[in-house]
C-alpha positions as CSV (number, residue, x, y, z in Angstrom):
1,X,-123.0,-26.6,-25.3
2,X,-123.9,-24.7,-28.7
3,X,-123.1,-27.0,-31.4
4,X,-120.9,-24.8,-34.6
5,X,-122.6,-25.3,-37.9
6,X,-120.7,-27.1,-40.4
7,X,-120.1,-24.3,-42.9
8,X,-118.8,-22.3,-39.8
9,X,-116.3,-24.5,-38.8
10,X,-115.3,-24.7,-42.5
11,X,-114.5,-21.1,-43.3
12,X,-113.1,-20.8,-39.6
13,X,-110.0,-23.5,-40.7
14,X,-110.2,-22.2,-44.1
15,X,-109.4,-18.6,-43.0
16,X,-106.6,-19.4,-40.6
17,X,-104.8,-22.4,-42.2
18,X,-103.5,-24.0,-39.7
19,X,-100.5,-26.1,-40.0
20,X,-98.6,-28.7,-37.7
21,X,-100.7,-30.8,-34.8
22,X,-103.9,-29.4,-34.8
23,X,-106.3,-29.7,-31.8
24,X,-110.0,-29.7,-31.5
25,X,-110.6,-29.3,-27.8
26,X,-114.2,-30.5,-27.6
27,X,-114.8,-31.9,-30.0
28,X,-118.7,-32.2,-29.8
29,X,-120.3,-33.5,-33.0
30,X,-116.9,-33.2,-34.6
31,X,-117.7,-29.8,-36.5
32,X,-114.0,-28.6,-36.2
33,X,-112.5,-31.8,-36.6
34,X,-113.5,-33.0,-39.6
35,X,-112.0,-30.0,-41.6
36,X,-108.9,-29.7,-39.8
37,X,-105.6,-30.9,-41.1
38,X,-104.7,-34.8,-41.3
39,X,-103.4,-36.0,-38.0
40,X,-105.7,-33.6,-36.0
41,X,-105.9,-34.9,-32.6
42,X,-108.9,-34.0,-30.5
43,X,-110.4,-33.9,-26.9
44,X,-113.9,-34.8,-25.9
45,X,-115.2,-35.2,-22.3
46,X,-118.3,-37.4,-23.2
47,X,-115.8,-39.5,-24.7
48,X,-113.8,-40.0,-21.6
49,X,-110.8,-37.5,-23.2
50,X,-110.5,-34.5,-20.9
51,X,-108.5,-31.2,-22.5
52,X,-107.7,-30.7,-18.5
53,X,-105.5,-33.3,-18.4
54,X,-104.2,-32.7,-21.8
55,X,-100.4,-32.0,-21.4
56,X,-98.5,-32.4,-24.7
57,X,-98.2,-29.2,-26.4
58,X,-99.8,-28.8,-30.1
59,X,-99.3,-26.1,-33.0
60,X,-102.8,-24.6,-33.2
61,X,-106.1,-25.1,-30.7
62,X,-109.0,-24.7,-33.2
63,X,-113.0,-24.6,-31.8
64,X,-116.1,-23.9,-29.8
65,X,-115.3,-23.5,-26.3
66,X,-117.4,-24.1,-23.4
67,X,-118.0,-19.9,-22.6
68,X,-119.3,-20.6,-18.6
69,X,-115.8,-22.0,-17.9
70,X,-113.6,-19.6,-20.6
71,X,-111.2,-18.1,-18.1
72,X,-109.9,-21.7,-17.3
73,X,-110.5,-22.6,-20.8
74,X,-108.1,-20.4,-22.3
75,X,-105.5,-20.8,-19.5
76,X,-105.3,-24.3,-20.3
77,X,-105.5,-23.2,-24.3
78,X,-102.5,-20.9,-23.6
79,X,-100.2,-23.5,-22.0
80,X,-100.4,-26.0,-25.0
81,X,-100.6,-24.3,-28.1
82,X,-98.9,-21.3,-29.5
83,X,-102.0,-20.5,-31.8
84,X,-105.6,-20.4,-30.3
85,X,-108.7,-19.4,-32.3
86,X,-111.8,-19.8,-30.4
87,X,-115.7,-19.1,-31.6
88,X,-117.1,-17.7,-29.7
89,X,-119.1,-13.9,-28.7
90,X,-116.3,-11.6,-29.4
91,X,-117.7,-9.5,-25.9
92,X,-116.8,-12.1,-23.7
93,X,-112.9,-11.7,-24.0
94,X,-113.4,-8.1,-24.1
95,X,-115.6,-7.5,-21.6
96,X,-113.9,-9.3,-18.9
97,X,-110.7,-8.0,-17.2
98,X,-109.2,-10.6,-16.1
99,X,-109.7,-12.3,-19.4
100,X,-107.3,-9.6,-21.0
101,X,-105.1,-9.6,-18.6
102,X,-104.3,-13.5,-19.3
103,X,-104.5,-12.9,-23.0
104,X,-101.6,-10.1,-22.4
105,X,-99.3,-12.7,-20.2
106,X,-99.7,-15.2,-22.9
107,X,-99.2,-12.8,-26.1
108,X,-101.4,-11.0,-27.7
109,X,-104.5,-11.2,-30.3
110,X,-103.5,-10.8,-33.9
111,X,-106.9,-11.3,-35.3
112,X,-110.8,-10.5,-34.5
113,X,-113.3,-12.1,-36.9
114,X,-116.5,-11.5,-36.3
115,X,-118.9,-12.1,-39.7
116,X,-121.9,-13.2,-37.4
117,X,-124.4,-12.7,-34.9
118,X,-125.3,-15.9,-32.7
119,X,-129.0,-15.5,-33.9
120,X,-127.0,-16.0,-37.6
121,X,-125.4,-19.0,-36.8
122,X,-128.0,-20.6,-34.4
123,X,-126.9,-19.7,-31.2
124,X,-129.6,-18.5,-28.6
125,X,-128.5,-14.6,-28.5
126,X,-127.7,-11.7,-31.1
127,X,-124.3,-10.6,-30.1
128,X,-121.8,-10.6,-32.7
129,X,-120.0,-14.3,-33.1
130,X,-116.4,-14.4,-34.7
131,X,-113.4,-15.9,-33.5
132,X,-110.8,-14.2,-31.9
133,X,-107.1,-15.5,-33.2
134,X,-104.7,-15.7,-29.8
135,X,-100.8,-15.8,-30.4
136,X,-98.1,-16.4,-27.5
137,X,-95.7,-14.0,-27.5
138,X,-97.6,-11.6,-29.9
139,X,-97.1,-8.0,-29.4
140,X,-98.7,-6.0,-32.9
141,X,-101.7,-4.7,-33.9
142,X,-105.0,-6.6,-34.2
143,X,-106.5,-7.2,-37.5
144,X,-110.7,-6.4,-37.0
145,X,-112.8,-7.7,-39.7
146,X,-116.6,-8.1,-39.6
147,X,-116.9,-8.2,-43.3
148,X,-119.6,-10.8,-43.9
149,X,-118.8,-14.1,-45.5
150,X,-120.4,-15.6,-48.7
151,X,-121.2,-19.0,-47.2
C-alpha cells in the first residue's frame, strides 16, 4: 500500500472534525490514527485485526484505503459508519459505475477535496489526490474544492 504523509493525514482530520468513535481501517504506520480523536479504534491486517470481520458500527471511518480492492472496501465502509472519508485518487470513485451506484444506495457525497496530485504527496502517479467525504442517507449537493492547502 501507499503510505499517507503525516501532514496529510493531519489536515485530512483537521478539515472534517470528526466526532464520536472514530475508525482508522488500516491502519499502516498509524498516519490517521495518531491525529484522530481519543478513543479511536483502528484495524490492521499485519496486526492480525481484519476491517472484514469488523461488525460494530462506528461514527466516522477515516483513511487510506487499499484502491485494488475499493468496491469491497467501501461496501464494508458503508455498513459500519455513517461518515466515510477516504484518500484516495478522486477518479477512481468516479470513473467506475458501479462504484456510484453503491455510493447512491448508501447516501450520497457531501464533499470532494482534492488539494493534491499523487506525485505531490508521494504516491507513484499524477492524478489528483483528495478525499472524497461519503454520508449515508445524504441527498444534496457536493461541495468541490481543490484549493491548495498551506501545509
Amino acid at each position: 500500500g501507499v503510505r499517507t504523509p503525516d501532514h496529510v493525514a493531519s489536515a485530512i482530520v483537521r478539515r472534517y472534525n470528526p466526532t464520536g468513535l472514530c475508525l482508522d481501517p488500516c491502519k499502516g504506520d498509524g498516519a490517521f490514527f495518531r491525529h484522530l480523536p481519543p478513543g479511536a479504534e483502528y484495524c490492521e491486517i499485519r496486526e492480525g485485526i481484519d476491517f472484514f470481520e469488523r461488525t460494530a458500527p462506528v461514527d466516522w471511518i477515516i483513511g487510506n484505503p487499499p484502491f485494488s480492492i475499493l468496491n469491497q472496501w467501501l461496501d464494508h465502509s458503508f455498513l459500519l459508519a455513517p461518515n466515510v472519508v477516504y484518500l484516495l485518487p478522486v477518479a477512481k470513485v468516479f470513473g467506475s459505475r458501479m462504484r456510484l451506484k453503491a455510493v447512491a444506495k448508501y447516501g450520497g457525497i457531501v464533499d470532494v477535496w482534492a488539494p493534491w496530485t499523487g506525485r505531490m504527496i508521494g504516491f507513484p502517479f499524477g492524478w489528483a489526490v483528495g478525499t472524497i467525504h461519503f454520508r449515508r442517507g445524504y441527498r444534496g449537493l457536493a461541495n468541490i474544492d481543490v484549493g491548495v492547502i498551506d501545509d
